[in-house]
PDB file of N, CA, C and O in Angstrom:
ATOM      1  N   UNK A   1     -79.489  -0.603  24.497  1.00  0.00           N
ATOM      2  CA  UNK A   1     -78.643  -0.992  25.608  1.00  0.00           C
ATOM      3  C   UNK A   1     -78.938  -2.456  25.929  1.00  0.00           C
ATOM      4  O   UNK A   1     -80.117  -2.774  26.084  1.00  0.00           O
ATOM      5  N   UNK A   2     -77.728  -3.617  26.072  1.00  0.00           N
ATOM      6  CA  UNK A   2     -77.930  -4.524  26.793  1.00  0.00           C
ATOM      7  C   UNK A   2     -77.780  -4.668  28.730  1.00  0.00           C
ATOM      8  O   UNK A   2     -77.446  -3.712  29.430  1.00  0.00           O
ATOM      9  N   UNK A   3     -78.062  -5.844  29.189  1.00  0.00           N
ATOM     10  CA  UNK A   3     -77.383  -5.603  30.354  1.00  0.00           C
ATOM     11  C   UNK A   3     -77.549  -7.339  30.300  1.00  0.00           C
ATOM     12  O   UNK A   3     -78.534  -8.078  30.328  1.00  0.00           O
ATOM     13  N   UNK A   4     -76.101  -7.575  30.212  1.00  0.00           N
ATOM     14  CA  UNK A   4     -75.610  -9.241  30.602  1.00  0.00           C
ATOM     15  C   UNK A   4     -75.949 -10.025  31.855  1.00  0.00           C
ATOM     16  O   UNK A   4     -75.459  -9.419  32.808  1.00  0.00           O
ATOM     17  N   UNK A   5     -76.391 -10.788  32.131  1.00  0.00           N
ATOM     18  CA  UNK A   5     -77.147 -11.465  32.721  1.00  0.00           C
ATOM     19  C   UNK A   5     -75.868 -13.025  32.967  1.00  0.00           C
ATOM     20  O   UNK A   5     -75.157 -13.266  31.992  1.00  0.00           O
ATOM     21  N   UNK A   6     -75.709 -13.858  34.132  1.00  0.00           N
ATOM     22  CA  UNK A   6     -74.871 -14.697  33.682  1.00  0.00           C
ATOM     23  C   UNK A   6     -75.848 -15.881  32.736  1.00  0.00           C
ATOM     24  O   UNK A   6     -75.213 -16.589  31.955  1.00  0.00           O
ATOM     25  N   UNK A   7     -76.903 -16.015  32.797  1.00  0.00           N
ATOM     26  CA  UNK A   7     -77.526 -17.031  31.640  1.00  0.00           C
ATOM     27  C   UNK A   7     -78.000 -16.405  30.574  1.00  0.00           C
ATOM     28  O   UNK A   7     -77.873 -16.857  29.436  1.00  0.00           O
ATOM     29  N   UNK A   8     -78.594 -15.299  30.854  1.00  0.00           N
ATOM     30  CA  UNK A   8     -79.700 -14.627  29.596  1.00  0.00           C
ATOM     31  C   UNK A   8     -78.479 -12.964  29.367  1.00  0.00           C
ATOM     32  O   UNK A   8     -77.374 -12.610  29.779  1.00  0.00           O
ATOM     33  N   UNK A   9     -79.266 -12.564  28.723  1.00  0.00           N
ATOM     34  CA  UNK A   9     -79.135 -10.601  28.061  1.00  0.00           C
ATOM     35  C   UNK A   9     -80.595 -10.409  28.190  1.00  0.00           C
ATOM     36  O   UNK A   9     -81.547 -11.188  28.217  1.00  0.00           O
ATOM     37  N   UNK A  10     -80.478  -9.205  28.258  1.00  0.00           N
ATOM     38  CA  UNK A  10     -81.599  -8.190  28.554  1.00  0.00           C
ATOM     39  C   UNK A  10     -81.528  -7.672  27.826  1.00  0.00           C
ATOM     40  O   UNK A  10     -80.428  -7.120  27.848  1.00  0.00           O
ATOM     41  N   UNK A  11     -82.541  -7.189  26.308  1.00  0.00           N
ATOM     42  CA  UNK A  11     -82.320  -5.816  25.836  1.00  0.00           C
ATOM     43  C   UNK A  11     -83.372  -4.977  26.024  1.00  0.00           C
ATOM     44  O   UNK A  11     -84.528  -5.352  26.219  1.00  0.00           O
ATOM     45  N   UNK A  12     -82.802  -3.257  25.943  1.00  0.00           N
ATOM     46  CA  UNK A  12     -83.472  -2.235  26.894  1.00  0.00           C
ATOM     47  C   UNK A  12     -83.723  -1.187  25.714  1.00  0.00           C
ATOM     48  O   UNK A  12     -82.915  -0.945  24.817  1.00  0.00           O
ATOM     49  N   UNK A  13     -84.484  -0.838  25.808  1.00  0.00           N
ATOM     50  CA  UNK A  13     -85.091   0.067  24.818  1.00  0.00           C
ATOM     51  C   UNK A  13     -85.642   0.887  25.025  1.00  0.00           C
ATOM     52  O   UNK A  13     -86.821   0.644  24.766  1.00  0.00           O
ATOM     53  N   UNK A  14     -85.391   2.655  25.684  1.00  0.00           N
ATOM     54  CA  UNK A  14     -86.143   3.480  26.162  1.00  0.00           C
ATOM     55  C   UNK A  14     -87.024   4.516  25.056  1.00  0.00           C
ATOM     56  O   UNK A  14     -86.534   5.596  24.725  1.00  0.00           O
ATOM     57  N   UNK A  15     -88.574   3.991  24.450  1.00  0.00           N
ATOM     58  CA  UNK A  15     -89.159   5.266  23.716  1.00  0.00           C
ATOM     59  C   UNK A  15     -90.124   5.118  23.883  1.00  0.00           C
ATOM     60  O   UNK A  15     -90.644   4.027  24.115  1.00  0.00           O
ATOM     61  N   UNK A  16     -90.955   6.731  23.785  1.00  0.00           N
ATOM     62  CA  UNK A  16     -92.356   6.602  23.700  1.00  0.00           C
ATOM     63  C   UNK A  16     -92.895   6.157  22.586  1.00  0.00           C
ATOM     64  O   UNK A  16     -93.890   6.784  22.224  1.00  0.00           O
ATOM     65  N   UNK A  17     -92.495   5.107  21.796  1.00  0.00           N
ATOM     66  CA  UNK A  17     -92.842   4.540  20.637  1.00  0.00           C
ATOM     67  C   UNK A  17     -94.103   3.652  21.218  1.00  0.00           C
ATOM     68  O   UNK A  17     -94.016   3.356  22.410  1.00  0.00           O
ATOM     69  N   UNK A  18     -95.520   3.095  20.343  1.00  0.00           N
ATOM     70  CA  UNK A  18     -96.252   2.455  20.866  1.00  0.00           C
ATOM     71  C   UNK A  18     -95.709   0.809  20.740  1.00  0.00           C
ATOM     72  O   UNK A  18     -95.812  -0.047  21.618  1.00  0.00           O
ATOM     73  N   UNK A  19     -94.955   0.612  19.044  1.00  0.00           N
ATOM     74  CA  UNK A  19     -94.713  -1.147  19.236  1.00  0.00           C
ATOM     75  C   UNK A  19     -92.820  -0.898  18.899  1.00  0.00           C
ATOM     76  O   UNK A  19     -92.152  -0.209  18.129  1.00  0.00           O
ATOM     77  N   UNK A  20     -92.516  -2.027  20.111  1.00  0.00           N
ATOM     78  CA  UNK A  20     -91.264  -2.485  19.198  1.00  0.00           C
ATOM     79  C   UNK A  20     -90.972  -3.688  19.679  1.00  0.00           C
ATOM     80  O   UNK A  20     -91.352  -4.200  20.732  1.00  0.00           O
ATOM     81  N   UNK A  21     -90.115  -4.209  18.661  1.00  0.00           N
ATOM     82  CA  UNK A  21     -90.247  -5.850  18.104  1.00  0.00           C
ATOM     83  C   UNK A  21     -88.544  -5.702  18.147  1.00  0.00           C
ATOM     84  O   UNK A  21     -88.161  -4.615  17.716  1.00  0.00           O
ATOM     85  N   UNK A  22     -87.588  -6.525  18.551  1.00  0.00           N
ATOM     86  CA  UNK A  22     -86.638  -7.046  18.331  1.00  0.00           C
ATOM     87  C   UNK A  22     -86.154  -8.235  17.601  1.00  0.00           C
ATOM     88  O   UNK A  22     -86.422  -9.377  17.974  1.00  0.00           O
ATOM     89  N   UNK A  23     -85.301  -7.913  16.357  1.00  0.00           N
ATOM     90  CA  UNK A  23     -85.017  -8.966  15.716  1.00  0.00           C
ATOM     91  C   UNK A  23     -83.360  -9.533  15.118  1.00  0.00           C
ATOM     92  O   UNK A  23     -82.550  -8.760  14.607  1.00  0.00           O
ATOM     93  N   UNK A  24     -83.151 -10.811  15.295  1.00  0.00           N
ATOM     94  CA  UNK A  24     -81.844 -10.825  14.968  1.00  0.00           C
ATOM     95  C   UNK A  24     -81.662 -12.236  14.520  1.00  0.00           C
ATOM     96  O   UNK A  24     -82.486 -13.138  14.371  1.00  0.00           O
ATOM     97  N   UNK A  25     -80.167 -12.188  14.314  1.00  0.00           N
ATOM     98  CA  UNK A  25     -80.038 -13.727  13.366  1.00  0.00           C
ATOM     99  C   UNK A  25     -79.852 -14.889  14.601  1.00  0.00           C
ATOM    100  O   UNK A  25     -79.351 -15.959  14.256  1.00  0.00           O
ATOM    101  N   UNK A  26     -80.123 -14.764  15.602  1.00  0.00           N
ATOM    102  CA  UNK A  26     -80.332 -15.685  16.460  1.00  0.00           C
ATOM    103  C   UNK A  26     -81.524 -16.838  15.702  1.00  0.00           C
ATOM    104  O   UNK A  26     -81.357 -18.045  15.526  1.00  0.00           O
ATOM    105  N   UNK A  27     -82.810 -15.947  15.323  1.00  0.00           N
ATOM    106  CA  UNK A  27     -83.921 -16.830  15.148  1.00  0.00           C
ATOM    107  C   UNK A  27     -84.220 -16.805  13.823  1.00  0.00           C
ATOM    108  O   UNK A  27     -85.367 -17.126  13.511  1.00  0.00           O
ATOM    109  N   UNK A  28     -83.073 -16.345  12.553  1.00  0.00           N
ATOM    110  CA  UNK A  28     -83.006 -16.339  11.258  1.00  0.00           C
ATOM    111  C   UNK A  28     -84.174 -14.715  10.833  1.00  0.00           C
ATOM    112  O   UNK A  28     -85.088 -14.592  10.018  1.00  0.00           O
ATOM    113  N   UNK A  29     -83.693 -13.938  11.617  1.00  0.00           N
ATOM    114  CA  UNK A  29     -84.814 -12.469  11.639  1.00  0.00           C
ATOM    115  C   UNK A  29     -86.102 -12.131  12.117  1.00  0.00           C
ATOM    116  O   UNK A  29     -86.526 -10.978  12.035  1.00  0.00           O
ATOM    117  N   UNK A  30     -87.058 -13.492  12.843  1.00  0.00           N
ATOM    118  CA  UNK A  30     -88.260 -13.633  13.063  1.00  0.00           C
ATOM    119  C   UNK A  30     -88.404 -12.428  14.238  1.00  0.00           C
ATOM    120  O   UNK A  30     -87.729 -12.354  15.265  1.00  0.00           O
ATOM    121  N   UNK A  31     -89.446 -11.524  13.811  1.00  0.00           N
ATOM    122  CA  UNK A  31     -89.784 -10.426  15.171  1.00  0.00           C
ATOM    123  C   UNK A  31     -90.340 -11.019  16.335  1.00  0.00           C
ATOM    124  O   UNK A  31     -91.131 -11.957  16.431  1.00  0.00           O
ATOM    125  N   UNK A  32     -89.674 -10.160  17.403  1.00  0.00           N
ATOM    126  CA  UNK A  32     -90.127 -10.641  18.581  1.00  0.00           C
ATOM    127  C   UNK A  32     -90.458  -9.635  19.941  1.00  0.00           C
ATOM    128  O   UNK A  32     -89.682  -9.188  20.784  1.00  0.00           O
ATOM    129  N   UNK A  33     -91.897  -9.481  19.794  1.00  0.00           N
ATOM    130  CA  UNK A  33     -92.522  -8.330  20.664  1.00  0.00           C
ATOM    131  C   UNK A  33     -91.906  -8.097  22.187  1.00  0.00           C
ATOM    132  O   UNK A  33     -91.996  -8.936  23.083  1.00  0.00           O
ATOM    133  N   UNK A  34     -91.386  -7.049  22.289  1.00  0.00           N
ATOM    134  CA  UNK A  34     -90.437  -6.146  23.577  1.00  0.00           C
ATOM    135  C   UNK A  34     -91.814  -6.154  24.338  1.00  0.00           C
ATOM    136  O   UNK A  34     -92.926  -6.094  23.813  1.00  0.00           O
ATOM    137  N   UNK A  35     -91.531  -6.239  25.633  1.00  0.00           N
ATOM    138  CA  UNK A  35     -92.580  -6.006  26.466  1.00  0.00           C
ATOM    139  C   UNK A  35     -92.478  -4.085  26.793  1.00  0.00           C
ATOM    140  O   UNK A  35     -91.546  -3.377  26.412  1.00  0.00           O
ATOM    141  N   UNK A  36     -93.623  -3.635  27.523  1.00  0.00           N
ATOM    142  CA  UNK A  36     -93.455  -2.236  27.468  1.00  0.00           C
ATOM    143  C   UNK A  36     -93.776  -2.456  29.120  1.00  0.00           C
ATOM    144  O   UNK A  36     -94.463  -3.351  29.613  1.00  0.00           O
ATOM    145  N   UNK A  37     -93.018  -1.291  29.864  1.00  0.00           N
ATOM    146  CA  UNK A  37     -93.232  -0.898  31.314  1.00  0.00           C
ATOM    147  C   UNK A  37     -92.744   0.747  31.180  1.00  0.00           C
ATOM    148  O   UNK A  37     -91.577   0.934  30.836  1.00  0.00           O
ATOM    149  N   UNK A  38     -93.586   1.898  31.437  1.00  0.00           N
ATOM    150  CA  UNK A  38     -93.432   3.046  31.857  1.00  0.00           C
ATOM    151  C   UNK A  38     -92.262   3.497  30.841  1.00  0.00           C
ATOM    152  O   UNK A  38     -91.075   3.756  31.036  1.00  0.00           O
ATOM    153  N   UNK A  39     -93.007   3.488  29.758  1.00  0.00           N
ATOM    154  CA  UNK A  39     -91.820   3.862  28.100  1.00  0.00           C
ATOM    155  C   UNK A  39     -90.028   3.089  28.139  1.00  0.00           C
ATOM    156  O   UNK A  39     -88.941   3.481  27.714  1.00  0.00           O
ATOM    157  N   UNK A  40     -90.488   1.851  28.877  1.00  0.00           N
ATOM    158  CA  UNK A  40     -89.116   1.207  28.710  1.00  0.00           C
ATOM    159  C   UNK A  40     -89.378  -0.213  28.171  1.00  0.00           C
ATOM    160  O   UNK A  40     -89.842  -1.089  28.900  1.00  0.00           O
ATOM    161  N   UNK A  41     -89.114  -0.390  27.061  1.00  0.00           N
ATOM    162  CA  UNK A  41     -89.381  -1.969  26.270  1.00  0.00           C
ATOM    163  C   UNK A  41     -88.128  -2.883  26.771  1.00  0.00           C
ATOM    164  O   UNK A  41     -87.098  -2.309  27.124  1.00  0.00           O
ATOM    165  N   UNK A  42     -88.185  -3.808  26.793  1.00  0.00           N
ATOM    166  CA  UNK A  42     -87.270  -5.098  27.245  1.00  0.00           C
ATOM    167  C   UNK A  42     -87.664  -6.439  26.674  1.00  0.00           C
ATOM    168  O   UNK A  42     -88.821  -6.758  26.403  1.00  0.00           O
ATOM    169  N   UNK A  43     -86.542  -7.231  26.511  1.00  0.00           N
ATOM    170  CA  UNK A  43     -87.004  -8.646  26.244  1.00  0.00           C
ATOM    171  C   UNK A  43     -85.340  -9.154  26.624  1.00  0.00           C
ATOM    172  O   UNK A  43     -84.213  -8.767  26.315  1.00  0.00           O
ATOM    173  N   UNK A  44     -85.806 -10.017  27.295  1.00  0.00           N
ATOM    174  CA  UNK A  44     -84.553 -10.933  27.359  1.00  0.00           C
ATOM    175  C   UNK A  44     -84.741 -12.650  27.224  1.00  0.00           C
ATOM    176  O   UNK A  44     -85.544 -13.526  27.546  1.00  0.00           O
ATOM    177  N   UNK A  45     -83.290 -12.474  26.445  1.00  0.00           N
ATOM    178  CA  UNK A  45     -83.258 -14.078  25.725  1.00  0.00           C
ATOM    179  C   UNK A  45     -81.857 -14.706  26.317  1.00  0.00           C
ATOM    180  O   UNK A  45     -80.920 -14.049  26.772  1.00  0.00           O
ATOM    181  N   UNK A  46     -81.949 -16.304  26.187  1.00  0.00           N
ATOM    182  CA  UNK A  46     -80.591 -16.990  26.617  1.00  0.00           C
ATOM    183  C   UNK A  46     -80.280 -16.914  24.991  1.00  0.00           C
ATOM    184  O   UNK A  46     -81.137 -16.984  24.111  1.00  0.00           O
ATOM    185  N   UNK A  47     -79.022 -16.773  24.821  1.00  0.00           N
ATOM    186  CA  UNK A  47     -78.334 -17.178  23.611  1.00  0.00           C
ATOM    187  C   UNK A  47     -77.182 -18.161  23.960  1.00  0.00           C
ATOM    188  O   UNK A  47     -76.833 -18.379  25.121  1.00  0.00           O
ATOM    189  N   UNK A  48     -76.620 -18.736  22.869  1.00  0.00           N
ATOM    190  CA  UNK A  48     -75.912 -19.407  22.916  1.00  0.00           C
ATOM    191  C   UNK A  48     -74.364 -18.594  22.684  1.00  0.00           C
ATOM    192  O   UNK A  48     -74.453 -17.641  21.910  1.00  0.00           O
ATOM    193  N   UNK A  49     -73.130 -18.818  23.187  1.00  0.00           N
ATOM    194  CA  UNK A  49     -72.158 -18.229  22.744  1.00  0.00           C
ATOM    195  C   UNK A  49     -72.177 -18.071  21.276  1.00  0.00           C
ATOM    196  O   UNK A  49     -72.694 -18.922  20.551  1.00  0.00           O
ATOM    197  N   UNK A  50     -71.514 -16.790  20.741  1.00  0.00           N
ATOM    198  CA  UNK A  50     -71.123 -16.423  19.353  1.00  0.00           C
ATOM    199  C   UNK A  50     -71.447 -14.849  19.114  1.00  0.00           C
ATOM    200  O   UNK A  50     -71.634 -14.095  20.069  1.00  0.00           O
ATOM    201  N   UNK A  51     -71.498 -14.421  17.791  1.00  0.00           N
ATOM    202  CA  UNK A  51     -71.478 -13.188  17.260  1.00  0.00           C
ATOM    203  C   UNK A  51     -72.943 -13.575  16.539  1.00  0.00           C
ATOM    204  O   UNK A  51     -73.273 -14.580  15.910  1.00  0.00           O
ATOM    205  N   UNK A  52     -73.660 -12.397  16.880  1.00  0.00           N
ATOM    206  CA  UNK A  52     -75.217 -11.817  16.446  1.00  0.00           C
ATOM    207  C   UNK A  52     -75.233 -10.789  15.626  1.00  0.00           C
ATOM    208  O   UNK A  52     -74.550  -9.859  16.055  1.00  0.00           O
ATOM    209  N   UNK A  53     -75.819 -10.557  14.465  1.00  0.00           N
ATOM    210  CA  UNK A  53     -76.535  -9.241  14.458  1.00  0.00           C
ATOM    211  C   UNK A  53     -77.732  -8.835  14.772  1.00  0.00           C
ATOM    212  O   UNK A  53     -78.409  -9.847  14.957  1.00  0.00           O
ATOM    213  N   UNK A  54     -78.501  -7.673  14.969  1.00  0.00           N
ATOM    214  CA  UNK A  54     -79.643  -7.860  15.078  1.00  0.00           C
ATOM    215  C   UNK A  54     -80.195  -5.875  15.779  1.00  0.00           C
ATOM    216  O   UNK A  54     -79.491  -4.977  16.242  1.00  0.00           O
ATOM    217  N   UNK A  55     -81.676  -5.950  15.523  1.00  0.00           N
ATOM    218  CA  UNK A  55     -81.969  -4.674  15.460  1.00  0.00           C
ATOM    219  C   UNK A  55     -83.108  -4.289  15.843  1.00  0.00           C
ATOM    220  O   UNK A  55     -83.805  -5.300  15.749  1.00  0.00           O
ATOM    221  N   UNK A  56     -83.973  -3.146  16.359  1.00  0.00           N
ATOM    222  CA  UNK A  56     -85.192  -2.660  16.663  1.00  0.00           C
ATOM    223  C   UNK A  56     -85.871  -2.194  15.737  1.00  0.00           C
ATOM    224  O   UNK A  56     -85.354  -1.269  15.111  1.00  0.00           O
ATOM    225  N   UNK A  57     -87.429  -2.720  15.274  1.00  0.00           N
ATOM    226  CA  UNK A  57     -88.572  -2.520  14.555  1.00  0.00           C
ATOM    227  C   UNK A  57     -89.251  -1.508  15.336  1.00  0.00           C
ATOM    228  O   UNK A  57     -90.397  -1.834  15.645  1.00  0.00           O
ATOM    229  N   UNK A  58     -88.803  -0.174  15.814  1.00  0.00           N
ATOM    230  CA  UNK A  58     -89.620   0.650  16.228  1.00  0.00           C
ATOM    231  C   UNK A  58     -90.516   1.467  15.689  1.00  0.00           C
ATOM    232  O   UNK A  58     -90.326   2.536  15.110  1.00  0.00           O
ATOM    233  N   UNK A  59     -92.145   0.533  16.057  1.00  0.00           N
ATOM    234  CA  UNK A  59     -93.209   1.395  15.044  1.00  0.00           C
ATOM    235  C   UNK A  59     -93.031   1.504  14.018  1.00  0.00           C
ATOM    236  O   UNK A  59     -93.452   2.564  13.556  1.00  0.00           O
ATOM    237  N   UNK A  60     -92.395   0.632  13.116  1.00  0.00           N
ATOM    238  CA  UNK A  60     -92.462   0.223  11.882  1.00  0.00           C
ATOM    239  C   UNK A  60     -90.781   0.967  11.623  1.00  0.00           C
ATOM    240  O   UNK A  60     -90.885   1.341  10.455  1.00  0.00           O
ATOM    241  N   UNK A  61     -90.078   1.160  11.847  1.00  0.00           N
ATOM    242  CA  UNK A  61     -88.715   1.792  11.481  1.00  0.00           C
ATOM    243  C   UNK A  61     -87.664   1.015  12.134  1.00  0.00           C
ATOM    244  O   UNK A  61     -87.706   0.735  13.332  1.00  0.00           O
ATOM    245  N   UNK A  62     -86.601   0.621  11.246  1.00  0.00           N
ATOM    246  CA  UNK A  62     -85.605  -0.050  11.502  1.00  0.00           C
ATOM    247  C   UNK A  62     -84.309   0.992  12.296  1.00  0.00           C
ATOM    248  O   UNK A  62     -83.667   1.958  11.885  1.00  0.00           O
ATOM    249  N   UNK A  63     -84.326   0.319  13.466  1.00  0.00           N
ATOM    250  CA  UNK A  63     -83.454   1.210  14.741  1.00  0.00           C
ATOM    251  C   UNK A  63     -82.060   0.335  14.854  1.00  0.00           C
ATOM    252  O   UNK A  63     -82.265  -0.869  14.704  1.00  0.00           O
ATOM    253  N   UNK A  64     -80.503   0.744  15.120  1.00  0.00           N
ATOM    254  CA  UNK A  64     -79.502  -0.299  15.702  1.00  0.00           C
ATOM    255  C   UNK A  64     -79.667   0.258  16.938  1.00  0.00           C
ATOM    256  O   UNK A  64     -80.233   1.304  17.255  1.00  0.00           O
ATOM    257  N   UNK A  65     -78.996  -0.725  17.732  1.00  0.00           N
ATOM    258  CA  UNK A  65     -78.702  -0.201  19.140  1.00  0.00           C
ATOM    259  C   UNK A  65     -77.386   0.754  19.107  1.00  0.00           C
ATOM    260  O   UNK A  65     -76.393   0.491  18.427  1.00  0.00           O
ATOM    261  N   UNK A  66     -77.537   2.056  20.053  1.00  0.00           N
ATOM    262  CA  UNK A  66     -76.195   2.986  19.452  1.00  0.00           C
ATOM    263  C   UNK A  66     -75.065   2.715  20.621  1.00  0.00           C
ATOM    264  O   UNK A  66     -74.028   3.375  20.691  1.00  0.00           O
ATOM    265  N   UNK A  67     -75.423   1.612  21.563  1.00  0.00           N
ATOM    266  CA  UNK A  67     -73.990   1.281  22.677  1.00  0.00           C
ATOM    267  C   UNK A  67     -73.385   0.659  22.035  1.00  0.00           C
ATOM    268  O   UNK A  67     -72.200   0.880  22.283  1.00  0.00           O
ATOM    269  N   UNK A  68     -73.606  -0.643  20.666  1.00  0.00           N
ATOM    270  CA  UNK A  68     -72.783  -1.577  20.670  1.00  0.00           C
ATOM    271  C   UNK A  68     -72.300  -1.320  19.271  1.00  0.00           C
ATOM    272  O   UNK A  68     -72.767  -0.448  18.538  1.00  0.00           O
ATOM    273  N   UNK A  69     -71.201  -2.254  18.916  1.00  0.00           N
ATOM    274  CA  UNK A  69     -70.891  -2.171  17.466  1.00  0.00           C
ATOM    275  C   UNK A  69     -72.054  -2.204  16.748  1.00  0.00           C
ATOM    276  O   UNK A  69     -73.160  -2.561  17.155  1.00  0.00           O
ATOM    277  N   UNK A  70     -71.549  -1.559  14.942  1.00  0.00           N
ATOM    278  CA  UNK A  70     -72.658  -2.281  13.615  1.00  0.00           C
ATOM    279  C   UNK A  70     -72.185  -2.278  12.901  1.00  0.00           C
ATOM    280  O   UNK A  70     -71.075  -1.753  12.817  1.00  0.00           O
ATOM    281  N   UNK A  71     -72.937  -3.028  11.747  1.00  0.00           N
ATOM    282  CA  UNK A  71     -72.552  -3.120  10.941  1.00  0.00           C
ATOM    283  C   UNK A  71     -73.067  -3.174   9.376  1.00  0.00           C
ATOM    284  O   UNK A  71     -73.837  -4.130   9.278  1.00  0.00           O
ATOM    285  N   UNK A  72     -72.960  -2.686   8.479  1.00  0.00           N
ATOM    286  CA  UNK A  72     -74.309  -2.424   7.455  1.00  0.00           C
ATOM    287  C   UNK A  72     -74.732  -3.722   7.041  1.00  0.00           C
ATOM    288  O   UNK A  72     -74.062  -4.720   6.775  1.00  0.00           O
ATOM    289  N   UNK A  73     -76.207  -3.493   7.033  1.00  0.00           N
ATOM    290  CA  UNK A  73     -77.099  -4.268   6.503  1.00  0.00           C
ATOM    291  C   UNK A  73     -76.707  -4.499   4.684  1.00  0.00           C
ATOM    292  O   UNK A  73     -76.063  -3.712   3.990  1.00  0.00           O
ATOM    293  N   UNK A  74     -77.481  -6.151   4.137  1.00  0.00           N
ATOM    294  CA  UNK A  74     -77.851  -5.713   2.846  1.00  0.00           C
ATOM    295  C   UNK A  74     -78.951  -5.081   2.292  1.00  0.00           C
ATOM    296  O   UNK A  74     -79.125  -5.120   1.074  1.00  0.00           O
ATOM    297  N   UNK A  75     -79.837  -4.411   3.148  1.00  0.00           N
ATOM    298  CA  UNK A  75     -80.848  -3.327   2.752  1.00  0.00           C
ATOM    299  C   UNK A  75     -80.624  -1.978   3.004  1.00  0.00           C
ATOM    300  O   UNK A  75     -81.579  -1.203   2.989  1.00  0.00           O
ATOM    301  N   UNK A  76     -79.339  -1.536   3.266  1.00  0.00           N
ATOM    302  CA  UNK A  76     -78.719  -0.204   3.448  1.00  0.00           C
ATOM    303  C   UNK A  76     -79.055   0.518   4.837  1.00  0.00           C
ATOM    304  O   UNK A  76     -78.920   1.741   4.874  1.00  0.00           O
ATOM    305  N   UNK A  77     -79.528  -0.233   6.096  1.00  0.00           N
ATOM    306  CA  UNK A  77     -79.374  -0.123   7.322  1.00  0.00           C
ATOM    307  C   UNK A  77     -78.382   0.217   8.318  1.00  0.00           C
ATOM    308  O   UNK A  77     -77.654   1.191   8.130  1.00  0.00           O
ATOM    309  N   UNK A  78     -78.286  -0.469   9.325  1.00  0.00           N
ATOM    310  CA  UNK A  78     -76.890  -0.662   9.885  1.00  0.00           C
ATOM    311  C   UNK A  78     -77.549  -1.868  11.097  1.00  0.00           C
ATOM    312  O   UNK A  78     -78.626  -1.497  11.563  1.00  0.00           O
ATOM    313  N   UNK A  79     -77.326  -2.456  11.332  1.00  0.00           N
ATOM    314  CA  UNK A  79     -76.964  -3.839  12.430  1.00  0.00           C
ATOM    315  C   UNK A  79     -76.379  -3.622  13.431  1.00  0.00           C
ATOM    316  O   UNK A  79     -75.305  -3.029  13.532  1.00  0.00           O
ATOM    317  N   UNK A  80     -77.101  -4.135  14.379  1.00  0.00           N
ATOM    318  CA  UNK A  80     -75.979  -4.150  15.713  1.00  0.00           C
ATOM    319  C   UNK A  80     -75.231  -5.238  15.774  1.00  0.00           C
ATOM    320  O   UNK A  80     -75.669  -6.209  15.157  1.00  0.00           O
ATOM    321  N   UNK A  81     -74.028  -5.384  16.451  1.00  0.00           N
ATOM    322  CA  UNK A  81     -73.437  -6.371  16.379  1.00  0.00           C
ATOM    323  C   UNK A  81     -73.018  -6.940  18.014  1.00  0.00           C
ATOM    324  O   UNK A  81     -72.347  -6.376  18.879  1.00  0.00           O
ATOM    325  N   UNK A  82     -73.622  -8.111  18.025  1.00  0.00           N
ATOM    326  CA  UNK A  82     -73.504  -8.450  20.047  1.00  0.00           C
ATOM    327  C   UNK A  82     -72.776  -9.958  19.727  1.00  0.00           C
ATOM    328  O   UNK A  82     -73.068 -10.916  19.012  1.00  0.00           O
ATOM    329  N   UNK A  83     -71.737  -9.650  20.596  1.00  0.00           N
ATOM    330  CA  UNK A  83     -71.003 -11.065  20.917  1.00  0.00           C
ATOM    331  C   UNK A  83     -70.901 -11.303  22.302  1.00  0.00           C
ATOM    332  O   UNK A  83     -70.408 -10.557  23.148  1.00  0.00           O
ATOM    333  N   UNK A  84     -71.662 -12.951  22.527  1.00  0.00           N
ATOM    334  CA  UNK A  84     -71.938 -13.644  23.290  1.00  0.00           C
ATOM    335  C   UNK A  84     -70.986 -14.724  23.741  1.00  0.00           C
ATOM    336  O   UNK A  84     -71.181 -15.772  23.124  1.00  0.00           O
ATOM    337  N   UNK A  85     -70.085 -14.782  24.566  1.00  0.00           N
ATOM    338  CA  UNK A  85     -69.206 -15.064  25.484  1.00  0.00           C
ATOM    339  C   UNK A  85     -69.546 -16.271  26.002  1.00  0.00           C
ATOM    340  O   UNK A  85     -70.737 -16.513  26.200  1.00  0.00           O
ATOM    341  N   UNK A  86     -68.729 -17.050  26.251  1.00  0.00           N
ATOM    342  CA  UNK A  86     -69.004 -18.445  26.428  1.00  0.00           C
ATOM    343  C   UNK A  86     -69.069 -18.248  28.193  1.00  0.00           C
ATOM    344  O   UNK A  86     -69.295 -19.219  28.914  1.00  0.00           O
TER     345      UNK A  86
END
């Protein structure tokens, strides 16, 4: 789940998973550690307007987000797909 922000996005991630890392072509795939509060991970970033893909490293397993579009990976995944609004 996102939740739009007028400068930043929030993404929301509810599991009792111990690590998850968010990653997307914003930063060319580089992981980026979700903070954890009471089994709810979050990280929020400013992006720039455009179309993203990008996905959850939960505990070592590749997760899409299931609110938004996807779209398959070239490693036989699936991608989320978030477009960022000017």
């Amino acid at each position: 789940m996102i939740k739009i922000h007028p400068k930043s996005i929030t993404f929301i991630l509810q599991t009792e998973a111990n690590e998850v890392k968010i990653k997307g072509s914003w930063n060319d795939w580089k992981a980026e550690p979700m903070m954890r509060k009471d089994g709810v991970f979050t990280k929020t970033k400013r992006l720039k307007p455009g179309t993203y893909e990008f996905g959850y490293e939960v505990d070592g397993r590749w997760l899409a987000d299931e609110t938004l579009p996807t779209t398959p990976s070239p490693y036989g995944s699936l991608n989320s797909v978030l477009k960022v609004e000017p």
